[in-house]
Rosetta silent file (secondary structure, phi, psi, omega in degrees, C-alpha in Angstrom):
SEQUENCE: XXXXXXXXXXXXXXXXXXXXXXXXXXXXXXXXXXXXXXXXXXXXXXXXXXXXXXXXXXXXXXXXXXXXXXXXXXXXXXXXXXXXXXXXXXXXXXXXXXXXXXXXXXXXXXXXXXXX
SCORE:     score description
SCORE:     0.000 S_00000001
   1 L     0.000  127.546 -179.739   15.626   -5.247  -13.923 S_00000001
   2 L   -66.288  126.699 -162.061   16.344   -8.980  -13.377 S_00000001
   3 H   -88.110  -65.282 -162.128   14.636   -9.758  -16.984 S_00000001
   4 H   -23.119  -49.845 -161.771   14.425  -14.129  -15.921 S_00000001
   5 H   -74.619  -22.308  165.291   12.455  -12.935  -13.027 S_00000001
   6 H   -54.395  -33.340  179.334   10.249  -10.287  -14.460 S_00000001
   7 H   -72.345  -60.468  134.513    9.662  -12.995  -17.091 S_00000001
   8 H     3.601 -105.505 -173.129    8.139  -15.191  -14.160 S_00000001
   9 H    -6.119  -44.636 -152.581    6.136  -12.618  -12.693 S_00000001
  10 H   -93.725  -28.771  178.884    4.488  -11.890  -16.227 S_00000001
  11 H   -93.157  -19.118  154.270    3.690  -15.424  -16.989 S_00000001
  12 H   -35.431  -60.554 -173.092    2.406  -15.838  -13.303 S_00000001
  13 H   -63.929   -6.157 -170.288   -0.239  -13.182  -14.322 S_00000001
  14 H   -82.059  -55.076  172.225   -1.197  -14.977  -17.678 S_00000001
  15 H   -38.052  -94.427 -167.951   -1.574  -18.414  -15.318 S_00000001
  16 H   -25.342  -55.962  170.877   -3.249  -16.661  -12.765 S_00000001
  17 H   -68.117  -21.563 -176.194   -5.966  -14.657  -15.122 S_00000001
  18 H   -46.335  -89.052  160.602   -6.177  -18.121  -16.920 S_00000001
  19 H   -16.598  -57.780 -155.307   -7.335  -19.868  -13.746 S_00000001
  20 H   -72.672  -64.293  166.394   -9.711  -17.157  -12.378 S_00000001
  21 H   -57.395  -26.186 -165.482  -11.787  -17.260  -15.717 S_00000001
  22 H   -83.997  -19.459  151.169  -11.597  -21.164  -16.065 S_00000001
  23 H   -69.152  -21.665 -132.042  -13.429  -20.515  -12.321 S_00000001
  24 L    52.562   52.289  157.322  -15.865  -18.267  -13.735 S_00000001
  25 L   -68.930   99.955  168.893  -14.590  -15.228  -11.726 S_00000001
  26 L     0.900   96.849  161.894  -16.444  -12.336  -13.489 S_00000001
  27 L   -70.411   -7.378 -172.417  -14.753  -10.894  -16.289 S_00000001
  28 L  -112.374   22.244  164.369  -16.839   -7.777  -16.424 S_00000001
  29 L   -99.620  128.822  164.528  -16.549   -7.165  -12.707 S_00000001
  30 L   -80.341  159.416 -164.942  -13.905   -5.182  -11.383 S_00000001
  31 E  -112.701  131.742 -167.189  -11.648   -6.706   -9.216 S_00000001
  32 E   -91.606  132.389  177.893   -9.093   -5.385   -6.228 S_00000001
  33 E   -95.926  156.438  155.095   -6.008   -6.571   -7.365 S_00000001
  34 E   -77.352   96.187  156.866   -3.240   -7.217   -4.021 S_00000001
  35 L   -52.410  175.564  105.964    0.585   -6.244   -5.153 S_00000001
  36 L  -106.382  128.677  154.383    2.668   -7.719   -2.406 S_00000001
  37 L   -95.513 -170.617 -170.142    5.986   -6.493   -1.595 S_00000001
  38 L   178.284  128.385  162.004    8.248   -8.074    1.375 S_00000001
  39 E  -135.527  167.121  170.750   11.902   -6.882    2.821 S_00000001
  40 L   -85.934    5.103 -174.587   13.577   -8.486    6.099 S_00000001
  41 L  -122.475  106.442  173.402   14.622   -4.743    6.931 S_00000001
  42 H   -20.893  -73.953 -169.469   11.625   -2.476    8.083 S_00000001
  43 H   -65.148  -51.608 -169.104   13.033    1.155    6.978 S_00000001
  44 H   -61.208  -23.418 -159.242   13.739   -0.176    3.279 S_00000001
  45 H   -91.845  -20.193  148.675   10.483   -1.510    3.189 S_00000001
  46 H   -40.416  -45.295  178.562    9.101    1.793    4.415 S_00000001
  47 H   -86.691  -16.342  147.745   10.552    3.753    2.155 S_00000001
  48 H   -51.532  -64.188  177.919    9.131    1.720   -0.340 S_00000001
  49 H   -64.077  -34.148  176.754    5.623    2.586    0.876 S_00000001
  50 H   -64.390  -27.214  176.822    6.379    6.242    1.250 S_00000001
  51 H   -53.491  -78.901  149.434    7.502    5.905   -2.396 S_00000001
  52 H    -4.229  -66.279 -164.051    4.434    4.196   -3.552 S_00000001
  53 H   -92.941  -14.155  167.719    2.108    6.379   -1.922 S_00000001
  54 L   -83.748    0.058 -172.429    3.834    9.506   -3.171 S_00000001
  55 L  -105.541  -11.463 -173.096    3.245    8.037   -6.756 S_00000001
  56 L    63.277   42.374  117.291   -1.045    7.889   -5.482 S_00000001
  57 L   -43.864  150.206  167.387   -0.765    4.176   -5.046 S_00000001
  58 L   -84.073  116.781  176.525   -2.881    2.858   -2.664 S_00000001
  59 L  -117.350  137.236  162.519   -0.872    1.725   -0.271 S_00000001
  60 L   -72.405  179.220  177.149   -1.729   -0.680    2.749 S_00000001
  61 L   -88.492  118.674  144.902   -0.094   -0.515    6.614 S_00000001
  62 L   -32.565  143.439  150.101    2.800   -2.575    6.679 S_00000001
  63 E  -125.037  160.302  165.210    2.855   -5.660    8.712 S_00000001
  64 E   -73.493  131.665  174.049    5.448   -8.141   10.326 S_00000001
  65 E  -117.906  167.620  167.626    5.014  -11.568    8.830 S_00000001
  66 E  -127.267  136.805  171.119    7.109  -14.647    9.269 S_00000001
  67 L   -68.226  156.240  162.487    8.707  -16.871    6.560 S_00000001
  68 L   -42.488   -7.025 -177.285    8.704  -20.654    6.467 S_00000001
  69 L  -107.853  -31.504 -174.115   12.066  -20.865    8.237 S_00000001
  70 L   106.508   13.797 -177.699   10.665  -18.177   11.405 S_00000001
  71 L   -82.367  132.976  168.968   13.133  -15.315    9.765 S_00000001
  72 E   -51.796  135.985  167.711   10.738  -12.131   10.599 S_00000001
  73 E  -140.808  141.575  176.118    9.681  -10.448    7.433 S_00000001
  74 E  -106.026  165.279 -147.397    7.864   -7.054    6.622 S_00000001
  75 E   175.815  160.625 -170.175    5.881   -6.761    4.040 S_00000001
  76 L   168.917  155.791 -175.257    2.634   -4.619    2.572 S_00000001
  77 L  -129.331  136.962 -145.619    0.607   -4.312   -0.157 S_00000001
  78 L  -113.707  122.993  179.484   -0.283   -1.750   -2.788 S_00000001
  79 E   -85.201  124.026 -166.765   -4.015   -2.100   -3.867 S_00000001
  80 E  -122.369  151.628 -172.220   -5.583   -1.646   -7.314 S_00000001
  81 E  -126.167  107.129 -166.823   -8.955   -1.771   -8.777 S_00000001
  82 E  -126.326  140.710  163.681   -9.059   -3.774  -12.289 S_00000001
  83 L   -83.003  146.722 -157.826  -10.992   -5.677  -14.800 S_00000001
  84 L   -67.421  100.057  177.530   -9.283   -9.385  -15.685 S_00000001
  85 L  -127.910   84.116  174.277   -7.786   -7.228  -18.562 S_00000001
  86 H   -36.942  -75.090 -165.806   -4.572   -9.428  -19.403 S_00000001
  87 H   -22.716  -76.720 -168.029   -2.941   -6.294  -21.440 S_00000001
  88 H   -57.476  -15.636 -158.044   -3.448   -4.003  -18.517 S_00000001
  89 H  -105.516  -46.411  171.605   -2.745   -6.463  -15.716 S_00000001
  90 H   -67.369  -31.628 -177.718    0.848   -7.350  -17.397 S_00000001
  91 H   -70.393  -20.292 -162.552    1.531   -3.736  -17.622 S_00000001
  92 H   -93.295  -36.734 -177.564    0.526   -3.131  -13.974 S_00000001
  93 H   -57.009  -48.076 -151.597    3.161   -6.546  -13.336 S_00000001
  94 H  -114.126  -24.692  150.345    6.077   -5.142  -14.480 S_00000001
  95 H   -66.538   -2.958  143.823    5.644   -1.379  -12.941 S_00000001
  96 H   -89.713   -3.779 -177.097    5.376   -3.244   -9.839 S_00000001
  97 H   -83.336  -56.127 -172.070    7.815   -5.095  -10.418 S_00000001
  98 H   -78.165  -20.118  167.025   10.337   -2.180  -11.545 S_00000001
  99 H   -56.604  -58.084  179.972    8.924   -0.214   -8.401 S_00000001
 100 H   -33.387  -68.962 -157.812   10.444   -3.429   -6.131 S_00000001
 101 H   -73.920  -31.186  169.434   13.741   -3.243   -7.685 S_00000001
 102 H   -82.085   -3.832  148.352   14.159    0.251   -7.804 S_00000001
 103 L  -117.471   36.218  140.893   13.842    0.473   -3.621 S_00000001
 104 L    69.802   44.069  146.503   15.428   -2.821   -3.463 S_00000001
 105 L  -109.587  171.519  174.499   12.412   -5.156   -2.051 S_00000001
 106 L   -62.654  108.757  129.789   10.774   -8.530   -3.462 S_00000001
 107 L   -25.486  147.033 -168.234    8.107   -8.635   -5.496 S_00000001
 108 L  -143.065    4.221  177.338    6.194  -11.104   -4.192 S_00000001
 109 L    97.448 -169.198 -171.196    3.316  -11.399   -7.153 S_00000001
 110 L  -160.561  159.509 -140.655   -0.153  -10.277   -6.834 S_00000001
 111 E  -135.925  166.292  139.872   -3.528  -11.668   -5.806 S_00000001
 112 E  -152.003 -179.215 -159.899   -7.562  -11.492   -6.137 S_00000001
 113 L  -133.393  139.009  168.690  -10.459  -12.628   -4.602 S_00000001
 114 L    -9.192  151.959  143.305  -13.158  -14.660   -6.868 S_00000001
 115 L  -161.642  144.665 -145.879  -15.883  -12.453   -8.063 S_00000001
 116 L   -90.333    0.000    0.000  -19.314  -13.742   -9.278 S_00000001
């Protein structure tokens, strides 16, 4: 595990839950968290989802995406249902994280949607 970058990742989610409450995004609501993962090569990033989903992740369909430059990228997301629970939310960070790296794709951070 690249530690620098895991270390990123983990203070993204501390930022991130920061923000969400300082909207007033529900803490006692749960929330679907987004994982995103991303490879330029299709079959790695497959086998990543077959991985995933053999662990009874929630897994989304891949899609094709494009980067800021127009290099084609694939990419999917593995969906979780959470309460803004820092502890649990960092822990959830870095076995998505160590999922990425152990079938070789990006982490790409993780996401929510407001909730009142």
């Amino acid at each position: 595990m690249e530690q620098s970058e895991l270390n990123e990742w983990l203070e993204h989610t501390t930022v991130l839950l920061e923000e969400l409450l300082e909207d007033g995004s529900n803490p006692e609501a749960v929330h679907t968290i987004e994982h995103h993962f991303a490879s330029e090569d299709f079959e790695t990033l497959e086998n990543a989802a077959v991985i995933a989903f053999k662990q009874g992740l929630e897994v989304q369909e891949p899609e094709q995406a494009e980067l800021e430059d127009g290099t084609p990228v694939f990419c999917f997301d593995i969906v979780t249902e959470q309460y803004l629970d820092e502890d649990v939310l960092l822990e959830e960070t870095k076995a998505m994280y160590a999922l990425a790296q152990k079938c070789k794709v990006e982490y790409d951070g993780w996401g929510t949607y407001f909730e009142e």
